[in-house]
C-alpha positions as CSV (number, residue, x, y, z in Angstrom):
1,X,29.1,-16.5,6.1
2,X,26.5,-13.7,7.2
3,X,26.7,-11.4,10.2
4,X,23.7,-11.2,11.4
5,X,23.2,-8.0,13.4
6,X,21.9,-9.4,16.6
7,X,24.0,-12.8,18.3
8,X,22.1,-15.2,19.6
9,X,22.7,-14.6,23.1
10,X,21.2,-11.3,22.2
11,X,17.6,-13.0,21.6
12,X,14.6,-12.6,24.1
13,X,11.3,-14.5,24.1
14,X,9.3,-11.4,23.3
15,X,6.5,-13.6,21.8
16,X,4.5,-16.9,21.9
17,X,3.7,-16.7,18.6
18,X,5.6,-19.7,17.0
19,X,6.7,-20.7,13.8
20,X,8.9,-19.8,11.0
21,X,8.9,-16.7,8.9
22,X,11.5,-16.0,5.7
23,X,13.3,-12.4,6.1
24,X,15.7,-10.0,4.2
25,X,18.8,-9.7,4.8
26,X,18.4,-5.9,5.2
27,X,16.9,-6.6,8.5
28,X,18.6,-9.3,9.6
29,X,21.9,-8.3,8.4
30,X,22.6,-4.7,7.7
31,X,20.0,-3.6,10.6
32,X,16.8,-1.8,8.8
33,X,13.3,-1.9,10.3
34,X,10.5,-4.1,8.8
35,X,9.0,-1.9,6.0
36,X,6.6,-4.3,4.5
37,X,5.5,-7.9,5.4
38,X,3.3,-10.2,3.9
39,X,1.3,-13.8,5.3
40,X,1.3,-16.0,2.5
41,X,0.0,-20.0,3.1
42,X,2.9,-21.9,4.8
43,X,5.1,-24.2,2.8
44,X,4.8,-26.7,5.3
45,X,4.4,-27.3,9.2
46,X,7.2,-24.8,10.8
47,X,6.2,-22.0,8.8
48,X,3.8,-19.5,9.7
49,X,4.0,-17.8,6.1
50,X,5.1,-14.1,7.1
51,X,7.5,-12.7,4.7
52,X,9.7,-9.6,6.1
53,X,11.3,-6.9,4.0
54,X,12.9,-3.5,4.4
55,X,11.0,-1.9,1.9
56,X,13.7,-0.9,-0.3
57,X,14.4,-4.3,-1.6
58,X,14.7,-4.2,-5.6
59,X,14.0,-7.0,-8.1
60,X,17.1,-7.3,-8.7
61,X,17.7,-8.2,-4.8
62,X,14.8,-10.1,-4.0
63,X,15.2,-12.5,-6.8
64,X,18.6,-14.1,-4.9
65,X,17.7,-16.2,-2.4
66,X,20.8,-15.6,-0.8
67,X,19.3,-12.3,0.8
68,X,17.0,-14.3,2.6
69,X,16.9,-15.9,5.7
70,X,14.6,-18.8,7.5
71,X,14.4,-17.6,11.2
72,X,11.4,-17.9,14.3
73,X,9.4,-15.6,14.2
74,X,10.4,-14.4,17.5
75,X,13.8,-13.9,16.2
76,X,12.7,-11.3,13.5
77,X,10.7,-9.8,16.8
78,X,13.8,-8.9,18.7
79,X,15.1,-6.7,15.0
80,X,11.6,-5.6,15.2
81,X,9.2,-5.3,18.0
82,X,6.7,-3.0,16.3
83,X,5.2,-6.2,14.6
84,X,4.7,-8.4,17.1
85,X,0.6,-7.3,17.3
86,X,0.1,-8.1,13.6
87,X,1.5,-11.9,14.1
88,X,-1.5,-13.5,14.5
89,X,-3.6,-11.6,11.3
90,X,-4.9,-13.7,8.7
91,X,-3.0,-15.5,5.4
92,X,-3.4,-13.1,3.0
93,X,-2.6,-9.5,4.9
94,X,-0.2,-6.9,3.6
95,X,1.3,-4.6,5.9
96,X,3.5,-1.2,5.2
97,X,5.2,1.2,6.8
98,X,3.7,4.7,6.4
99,X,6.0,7.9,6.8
100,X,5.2,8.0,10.9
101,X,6.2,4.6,10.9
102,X,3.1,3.1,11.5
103,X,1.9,-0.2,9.9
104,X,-1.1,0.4,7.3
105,X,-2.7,-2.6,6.0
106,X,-3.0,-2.9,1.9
């Protein structure tokens, strides 16, 4: 069983944005910041498409879905508030974190 960082009494509404998003473990578990995140078309209804990763995810990793997590968006918020202004951009954006810790858009 996982320990996620945060419990879920821990969880605030910090957005209205809704839907489901898939995210590494790295975040969710051992506590890293979003590094790069992706908006790919939704598998179905209750997914928005983002995809959320560290950054320093290798093949090797990313490749077992074990590392992976479906959560709310708004739960992936509270690990990482410094995404919640890029929710709403289109299928098909890339986003990375630069050196200042800024998000740049590929």
């Amino acid at each position: 069983m996982k320990e996620f960082k945060l419990k879920e009494n821990e969880i605030k509404e910090l957005t209205t944005v809704k839907g489901g998003c898939i995210a590494s473990d790295r975040i969710t578990v051992d506590g890293q910041k979003v590094g790069y995140m992706y908006r790919e078309n939704p598998t179905n209804e209750a997914d928005s498409g983002w995809r959320f990763f560290s950054g320093d995810e290798n093949d090797e990793y990313t490749n077992n879905p074990d590392n992976f997590n479906m959560l709310q968006l708004n739960t992936i918020c509270n690990y990482d508030a410094d995404i919640i202004p890029y929710l709403e951009k289109a299928v098909g954006t890339k986003l990375a974190r630069d050196v200042n810790g800024t998000f740049i858009e590929e």
